[in-house]
N, C-alpha and C positions, 0 to 999 in steps of 0.2 A: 382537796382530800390528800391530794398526794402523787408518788411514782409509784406505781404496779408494775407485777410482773407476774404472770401465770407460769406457771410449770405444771403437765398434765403425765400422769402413766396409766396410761390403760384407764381405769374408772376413779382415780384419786388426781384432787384438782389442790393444789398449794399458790394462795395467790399471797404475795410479796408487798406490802405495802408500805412506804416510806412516810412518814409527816418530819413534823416541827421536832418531837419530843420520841419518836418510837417508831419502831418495826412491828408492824403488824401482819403474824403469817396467821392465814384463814387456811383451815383444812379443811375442806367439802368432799364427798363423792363414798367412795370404799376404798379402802387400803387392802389387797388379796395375796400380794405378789407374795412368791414365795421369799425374796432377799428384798425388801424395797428399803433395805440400805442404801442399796445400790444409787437407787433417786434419790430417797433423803435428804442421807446425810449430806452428802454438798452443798444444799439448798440451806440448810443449817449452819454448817460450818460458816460459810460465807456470812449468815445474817450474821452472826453473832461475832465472827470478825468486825464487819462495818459499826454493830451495834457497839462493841466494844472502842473501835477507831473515832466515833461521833458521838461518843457518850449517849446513847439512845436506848432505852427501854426495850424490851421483848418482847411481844406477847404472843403467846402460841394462843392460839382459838380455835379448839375442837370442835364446837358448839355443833358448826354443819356439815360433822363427820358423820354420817349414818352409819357405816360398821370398819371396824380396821381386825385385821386377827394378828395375834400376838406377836409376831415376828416385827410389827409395825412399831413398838412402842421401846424398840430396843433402841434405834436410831435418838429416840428422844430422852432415854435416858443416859445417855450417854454425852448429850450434851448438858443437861443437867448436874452432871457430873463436873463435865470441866467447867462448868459456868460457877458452881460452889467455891472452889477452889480460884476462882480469876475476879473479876472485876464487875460482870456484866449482874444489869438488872432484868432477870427474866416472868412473866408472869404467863403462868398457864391458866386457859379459860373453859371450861367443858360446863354440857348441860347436865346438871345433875339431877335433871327430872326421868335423865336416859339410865337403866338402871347397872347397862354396862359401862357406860362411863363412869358412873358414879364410882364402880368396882375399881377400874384398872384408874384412874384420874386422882381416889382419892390415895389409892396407895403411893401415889408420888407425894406426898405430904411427906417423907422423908428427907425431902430436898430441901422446903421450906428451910430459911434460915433466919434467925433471928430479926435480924435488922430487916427483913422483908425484900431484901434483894434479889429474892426464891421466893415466888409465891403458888398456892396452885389454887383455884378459886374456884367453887363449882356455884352456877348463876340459876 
């Protein structure tokens, strides 16, 4: 399968997962905090550093995020952002049977980029 690595705050669990071809971060738990940049982005920064360093894929996977509140999705647009502009191939994964995911997951379809380097995919 691979290297993991958990990172936990309070009730939001990000695990890390390395293979052959990609980075896979699993988002599980609740996201509540008031700044949970604070965890985040590092956790971010980093993948998408190595990701860019090993030529390796991205994939954010929401899917077993039960609730995150708003302040949560700033962190991840913000790597979106530099991710557009740079190299790395990122794919976002959410359940889009959840009707809030559906909301905030598919507004990121702004990132999408042509060539699919940007993906956001609801499953």
């Amino acid at each position: 399968m691979g290297k993991a690595e958990v990172f936990t705050s309070n009730l939001l669990a990000i695990e890390v997962v390395e293979n052959g071809t990609s980075f896979k971060v699993k988002w599980s738990g609740i996201s509540i905090e008031r700044e949970p940049a604070r965890f985040i982005t590092p956790i971010l920064v980093d993948v998408v550093g190595k990701g860019s360093d090993r030529n390796k894929k991205i994939i954010l996977d929401f899917r077993k995020l039960t609730y995150m509140n708003s302040s949560t999705i700033t962190p991840v647009i913000k790597i979106l952002e530099r991710a557009k502009r740079g190299k790395n191939q990122i794919k976002v994964v959410y359940q889009k049977s959840l009707k809030w995911q559906d909301l905030i997951f598919s507004a990121l379809e702004i990132f999408q980029t042509k060539d699919r380097r940007i993906e956001i995919k609801g499953l």
